[in-house]
VOBA-159285 format. One record per residue (C-alpha): residue in one letter; residue number from 1; y, x, z. Coordinates in pm, 1 decimal, padded with zeros to 6 digits. Example, Ala and Ser with C-alpha at 12.3 -4.5 7.8 and 13.67 -1.06 7.14 Angstrom:
+------+-----+----------+----------+----------+
| rest |  nr |       yy |       xx |       zz |
+------+-----+----------+----------+----------+
|    A |   1 | -00450.0 |  01230.0 |  00780.0 |
|    S |   2 | -00106.0 |  01367.0 |  00714.0 |
+------+-----+----------+----------+----------+
! end
This chain:
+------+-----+----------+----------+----------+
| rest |  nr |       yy |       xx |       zz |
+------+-----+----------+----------+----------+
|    X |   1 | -24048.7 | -04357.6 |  05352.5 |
|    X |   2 | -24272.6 | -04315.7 |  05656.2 |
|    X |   3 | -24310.1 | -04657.1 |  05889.2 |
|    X |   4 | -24524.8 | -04579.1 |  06124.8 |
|    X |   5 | -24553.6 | -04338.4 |  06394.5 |
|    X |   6 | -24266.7 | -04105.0 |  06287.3 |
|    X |   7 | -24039.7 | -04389.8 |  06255.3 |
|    X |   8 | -24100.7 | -04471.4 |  06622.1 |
|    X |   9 | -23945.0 | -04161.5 |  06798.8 |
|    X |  10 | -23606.3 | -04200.5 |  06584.0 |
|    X |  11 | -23622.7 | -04552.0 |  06856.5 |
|    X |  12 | -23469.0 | -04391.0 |  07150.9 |
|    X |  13 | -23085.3 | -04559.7 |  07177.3 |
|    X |  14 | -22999.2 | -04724.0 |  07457.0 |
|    X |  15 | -22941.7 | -05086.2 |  07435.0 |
|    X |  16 | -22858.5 | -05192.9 |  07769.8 |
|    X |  17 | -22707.4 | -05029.7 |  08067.1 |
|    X |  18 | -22614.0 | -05105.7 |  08384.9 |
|    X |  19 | -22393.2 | -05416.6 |  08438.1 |
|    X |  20 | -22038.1 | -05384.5 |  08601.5 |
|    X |  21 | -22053.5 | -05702.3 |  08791.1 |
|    X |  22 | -22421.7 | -05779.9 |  08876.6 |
|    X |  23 | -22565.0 | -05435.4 |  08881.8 |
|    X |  24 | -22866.0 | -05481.6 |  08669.0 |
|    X |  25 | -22966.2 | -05273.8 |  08374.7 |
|    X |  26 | -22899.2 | -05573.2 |  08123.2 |
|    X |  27 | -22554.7 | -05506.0 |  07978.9 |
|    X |  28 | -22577.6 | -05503.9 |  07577.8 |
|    X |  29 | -22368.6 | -05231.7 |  07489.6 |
|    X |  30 | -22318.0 | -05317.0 |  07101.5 |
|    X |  31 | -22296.7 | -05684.3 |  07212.8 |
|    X |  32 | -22032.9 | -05639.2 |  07467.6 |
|    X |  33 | -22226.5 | -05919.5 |  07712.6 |
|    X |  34 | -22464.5 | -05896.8 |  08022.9 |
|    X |  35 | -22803.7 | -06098.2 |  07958.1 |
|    X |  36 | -22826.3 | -06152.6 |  08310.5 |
|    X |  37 | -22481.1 | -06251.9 |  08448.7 |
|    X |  38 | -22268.1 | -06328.7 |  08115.0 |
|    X |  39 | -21983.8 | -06077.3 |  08185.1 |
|    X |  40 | -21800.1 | -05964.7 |  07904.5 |
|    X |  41 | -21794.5 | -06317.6 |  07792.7 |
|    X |  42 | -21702.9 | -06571.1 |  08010.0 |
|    X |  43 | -21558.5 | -06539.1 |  08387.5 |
|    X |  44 | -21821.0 | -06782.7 |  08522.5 |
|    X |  45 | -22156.7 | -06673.7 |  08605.7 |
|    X |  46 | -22443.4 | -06745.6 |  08356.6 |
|    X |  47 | -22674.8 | -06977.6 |  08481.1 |
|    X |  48 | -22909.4 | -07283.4 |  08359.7 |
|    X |  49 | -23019.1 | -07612.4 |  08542.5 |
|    X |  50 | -23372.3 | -07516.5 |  08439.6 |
|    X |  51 | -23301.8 | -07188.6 |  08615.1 |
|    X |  52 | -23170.0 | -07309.4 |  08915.8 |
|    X |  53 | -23438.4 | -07321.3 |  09235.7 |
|    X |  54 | -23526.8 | -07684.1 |  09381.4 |
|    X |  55 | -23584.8 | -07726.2 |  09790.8 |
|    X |  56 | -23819.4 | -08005.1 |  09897.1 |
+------+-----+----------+----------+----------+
! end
């Protein structure tokens, strides 16, 4: 019932890999749905207003 240290090298799964349709390493495996692009979950590409760049 060790927390610490120990505990810390039993932390080496991989999370996210390598996305299909964006290429970046931010596919959730378990989750089935890239962080950065939102495949796996909807056919659009993710993106936010408060994202998006403004030219003056």
């Amino acid at each position: 019932m060790t927390k610490g240290t120990p505990s810390m090298g039993k932390m080496v799964k991989k999370t996210h890999i390598r996305c299909r349709r964006c290429g970046r390493r931010s596919y959730h495996v378990q989750k089935k749905r890239c962080a950065s692009c939102g495949f796996g979950e909807t056919a659009r590409m993710r993106g936010y207003n408060w994202n998006k760049r403004t030219h003056d």
